[in-house]
C-alpha positions in Angstrom: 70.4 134.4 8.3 67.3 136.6 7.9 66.8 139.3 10.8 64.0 136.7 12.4 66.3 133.8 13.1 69.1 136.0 14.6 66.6 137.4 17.0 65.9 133.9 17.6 69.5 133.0 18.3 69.9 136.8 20.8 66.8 135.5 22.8 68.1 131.5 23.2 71.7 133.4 24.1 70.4 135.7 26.3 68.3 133.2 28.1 70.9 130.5 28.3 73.1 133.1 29.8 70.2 134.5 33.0 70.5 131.0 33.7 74.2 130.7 34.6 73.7 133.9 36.3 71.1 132.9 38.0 72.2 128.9 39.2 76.1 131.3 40.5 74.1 133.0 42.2 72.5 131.0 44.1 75.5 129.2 44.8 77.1 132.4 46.1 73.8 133.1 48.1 74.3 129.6 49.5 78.2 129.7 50.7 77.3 133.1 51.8 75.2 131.8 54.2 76.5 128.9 55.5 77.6 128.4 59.1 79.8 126.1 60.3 78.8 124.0 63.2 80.5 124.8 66.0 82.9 122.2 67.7 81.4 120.6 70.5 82.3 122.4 74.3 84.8 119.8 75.9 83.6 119.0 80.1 86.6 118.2 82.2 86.0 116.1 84.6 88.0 116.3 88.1 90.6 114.0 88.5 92.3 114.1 91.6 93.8 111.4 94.2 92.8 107.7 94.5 93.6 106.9 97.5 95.9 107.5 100.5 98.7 105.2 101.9 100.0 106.7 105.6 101.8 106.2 109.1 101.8 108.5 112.1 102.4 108.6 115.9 102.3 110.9 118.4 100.6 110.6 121.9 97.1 110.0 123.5 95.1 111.4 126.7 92.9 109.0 128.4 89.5 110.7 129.2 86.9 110.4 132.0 86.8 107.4 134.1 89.6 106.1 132.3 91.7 108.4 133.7 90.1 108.7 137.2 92.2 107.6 140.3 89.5 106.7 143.0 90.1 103.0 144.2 86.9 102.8 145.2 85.4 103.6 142.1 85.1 100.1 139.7 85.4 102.4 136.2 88.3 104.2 137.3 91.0 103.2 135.0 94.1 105.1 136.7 95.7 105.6 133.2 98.4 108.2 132.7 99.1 110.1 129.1 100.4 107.1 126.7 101.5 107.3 123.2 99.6 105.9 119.7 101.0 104.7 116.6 99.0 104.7 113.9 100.5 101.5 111.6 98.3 101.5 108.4 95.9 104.3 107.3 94.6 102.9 103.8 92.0 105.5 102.3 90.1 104.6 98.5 88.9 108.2 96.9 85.5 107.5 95.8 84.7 111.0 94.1 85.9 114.6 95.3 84.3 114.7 98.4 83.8 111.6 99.4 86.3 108.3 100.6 86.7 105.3 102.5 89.2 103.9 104.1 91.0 101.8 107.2 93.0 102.6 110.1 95.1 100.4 112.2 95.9 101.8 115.3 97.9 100.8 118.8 97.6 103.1 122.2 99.2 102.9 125.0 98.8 103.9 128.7 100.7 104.0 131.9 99.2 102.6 134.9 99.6 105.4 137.8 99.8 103.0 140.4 101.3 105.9 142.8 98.1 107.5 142.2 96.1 103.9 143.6 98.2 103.8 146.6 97.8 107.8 147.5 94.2 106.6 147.6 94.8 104.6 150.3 97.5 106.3 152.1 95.1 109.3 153.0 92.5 106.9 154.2 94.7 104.6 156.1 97.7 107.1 157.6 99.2 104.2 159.8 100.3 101.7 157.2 102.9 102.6 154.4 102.1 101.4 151.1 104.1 100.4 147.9 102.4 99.3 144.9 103.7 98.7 141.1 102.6 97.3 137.9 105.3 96.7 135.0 102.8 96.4 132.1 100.5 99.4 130.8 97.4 99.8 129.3 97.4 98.6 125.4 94.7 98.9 122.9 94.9 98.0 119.2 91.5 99.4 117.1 90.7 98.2 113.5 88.4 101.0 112.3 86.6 101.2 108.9 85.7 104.7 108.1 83.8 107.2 105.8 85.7 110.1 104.8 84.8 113.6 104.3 87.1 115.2 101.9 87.8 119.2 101.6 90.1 119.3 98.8 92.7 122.2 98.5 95.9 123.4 96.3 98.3 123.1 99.4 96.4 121.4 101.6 93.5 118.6 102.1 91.1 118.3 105.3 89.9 115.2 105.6 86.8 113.9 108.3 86.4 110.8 109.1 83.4 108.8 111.4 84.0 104.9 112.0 83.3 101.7 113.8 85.2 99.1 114.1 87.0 96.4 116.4 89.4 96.5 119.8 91.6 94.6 122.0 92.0 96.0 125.6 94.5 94.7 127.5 94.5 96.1 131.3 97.5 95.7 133.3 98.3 93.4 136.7 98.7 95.5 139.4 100.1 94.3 143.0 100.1 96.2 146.4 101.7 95.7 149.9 100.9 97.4 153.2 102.7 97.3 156.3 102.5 99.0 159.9 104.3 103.0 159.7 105.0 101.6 163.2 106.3 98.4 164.0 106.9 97.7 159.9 104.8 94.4 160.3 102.6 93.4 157.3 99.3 94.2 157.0 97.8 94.1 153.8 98.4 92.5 150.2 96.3 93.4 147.1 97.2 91.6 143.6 94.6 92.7 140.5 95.7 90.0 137.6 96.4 91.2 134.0 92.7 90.7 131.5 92.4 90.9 128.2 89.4 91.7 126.4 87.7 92.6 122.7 84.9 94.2 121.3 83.5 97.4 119.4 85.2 100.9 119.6 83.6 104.0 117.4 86.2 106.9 116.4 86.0 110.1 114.9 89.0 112.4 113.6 90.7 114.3 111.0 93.9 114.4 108.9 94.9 117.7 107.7 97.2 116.9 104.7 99.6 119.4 103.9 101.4 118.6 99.8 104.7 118.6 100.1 105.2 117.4 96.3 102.9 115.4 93.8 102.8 112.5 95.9 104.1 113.3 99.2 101.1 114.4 102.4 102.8 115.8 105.6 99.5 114.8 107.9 98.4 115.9 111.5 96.2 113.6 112.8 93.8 114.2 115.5 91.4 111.3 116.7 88.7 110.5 119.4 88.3 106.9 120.1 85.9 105.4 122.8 84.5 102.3 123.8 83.6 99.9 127.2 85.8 96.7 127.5 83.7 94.4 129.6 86.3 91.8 131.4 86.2 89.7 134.4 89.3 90.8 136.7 90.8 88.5 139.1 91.8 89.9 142.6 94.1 87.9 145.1 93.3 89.6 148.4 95.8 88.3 151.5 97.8 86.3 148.8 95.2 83.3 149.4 91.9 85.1 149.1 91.1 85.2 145.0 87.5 86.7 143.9 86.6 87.6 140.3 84.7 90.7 139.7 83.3 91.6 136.4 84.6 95.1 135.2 82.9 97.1 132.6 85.5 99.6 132.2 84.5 102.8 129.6 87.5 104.0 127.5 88.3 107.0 125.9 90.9 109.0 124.9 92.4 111.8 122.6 95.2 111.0 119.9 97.3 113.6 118.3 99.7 112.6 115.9 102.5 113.6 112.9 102.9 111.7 110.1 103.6 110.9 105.8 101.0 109.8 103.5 101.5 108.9 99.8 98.9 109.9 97.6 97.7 107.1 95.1 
C-alpha cells in the first residue's frame, strides 16, 4: 500500500473515531443534564368526625314571666327550677367547621303554688288559704339546628342556633279559702290542666371533652324560649267556669352532663 492510500485509511480512521467521541459525548452531556421530575406534593385533606350520637340531663331555670309569682299578672307562670333531659342529640359533620344536627329535649317545672296563695294571703289577711297542684310544668322541644364547630386535640366547642317544634303542658291548679275566724268557706278557685304546641327557637353549646377515640364527656348549656298560646279553663265557686285565653311566654336556662359517641 503506497504512502497515499495509507493516508487515506489514517484520515477515514481518525474521522470515524471524532465521531464516536463526539455522539459519547453528547450522550454524557445529555445524562449530565438531566433532571428528574419531581414527585408530585401529596395535600391531606382533614378528616375528622362525622357525626355525633349523645344523651344528657341536668336541670333548667325558668326565666322572666315564667317564673313570676303575681296572680294578678295573666303571663306569670309561677314555675320553680325543674330538671331537662336531653333524649337524642343527633349531629351530621358537614366539613370542619360546620354541622347539623337534632335535639330532642323534655323540661320540666314545679308549679309554686305556695307562692299563688302568699299572693293572696297578703291581700286578703282574714281568710286562710290552701292551694296545690300535683302535676308540673312539662315541655318537650324538637329542635333542628346549625352547628358551629371549634375543633380541638382534647376538646371540641360546639355552637348551635335552631328552630323547631314544642308541646307545653301547664298544670291544674285548685285553691280553697276559708274565714281565719269562724273557719267558714269563702272562696274556691280551680285553673284546669291545657295543653298546647307550637314553635320554640334555642341556642346553646356543647363543650366536648375526648375521653378516648370515640368517647365525648359533654356539658351542655342551652336557652330555649317560646309563647304557648292556650285557652285555660277556670271554675270560680265550684259552678262558675269561664275560659280565658292565655298567651303565656316561656323561657328558661338548661345546664346539663352528658356522653356522646363520635361517628
Amino acid at each position: 500500500m503506497n504512502s497515499q492510500a495509507q493516508d487515506i485509511v489514517m484520515h477515514k480512521t481518525v474521522c470515524f473515531f471524532l465521531v464516536i467521541f463526539s455522539l459519547v459525548s453528547d450522550l454524557s452531556g445529555q445524562e449530565d443534564a438531566f433532571v428528574p421530575t419531581p414527585r408530585e406534593k401529596v395535600v391531606e385533606e382533614y378528616v375528622g368526625d362525622n357525626g355525633l350520637l349523645a344523651t344528657s340531663a341536668g336541670i333548667c331555670f325558668p326565666l322572666g314571666n315564667f317564673a313570676f309569682k303575681e296572680a294578678d299578672e295573666t303571663e306569670a307562670g309561677f314555675a320553680k327550677t325543674g330538671f331537662t333531659i336531653n333524649f337524642l342529640e343527633a349531629s351530621h359533620f358537614l366539613a370542619k367547621h360546620v354541622g347539623i344536627g337534632i335535639r330532642w329535649n323534655r323540661h320540666q317545672f314545679g308549679y309554686d303554688h305556695e307562692g299563688f296563695v302568699d299572693w293572696y294571703r297578703i291581700r286578703i289577711p282574714n281568710a286562710v288559704f290552701y292551694a296545690r297542684s300535683e302535676d308540673p310544668w312539662v315541655m318537650h322541644t324538637a329542635i333542628a339546628n346549625l352547628i358551629g364547630i371549634l375543633p380541638g386535640e382534647i376538646a371540641d366547642l360546639d355552637v348551635r342556633l335552631g328552630f323547631g317544634y314544642t308541646y307545653v303542658k301547664r298544670p291544674e291548679v285548685f285553691m280553697e279559702g276559708y274565714d281565719r275566724v269562724t273557719g267558714y268557706f269563702q272562696y274556691s278557685w280551680l285553673q284546669k290542666e291545657a295543653v298546647t304546641s307550637g314553635l320554640v327557637f334555642g341556642f346553646g353549646t356543647n363543650v366536648r371533652l375526648h375521653l378516648d377515640h370515640d368517647i365525648d364527656l359533654i356539658m351542655t348549656w342551652d336557652v330555649q324560649r317560646t309563647t304557648a298560646r292556650m285557652n285555660v279553663e277556670n271554675v270560680l265557686g265550684v259552678v262558675n267556669e269561664e275560659v280565658v285565653a292565655v298567651d303565656q311566654p316561656i323561657s328558661l336556662i338548661a345546664l346539663g352532663l352528658g356522653v356522646g359517641i363520635r361517628l
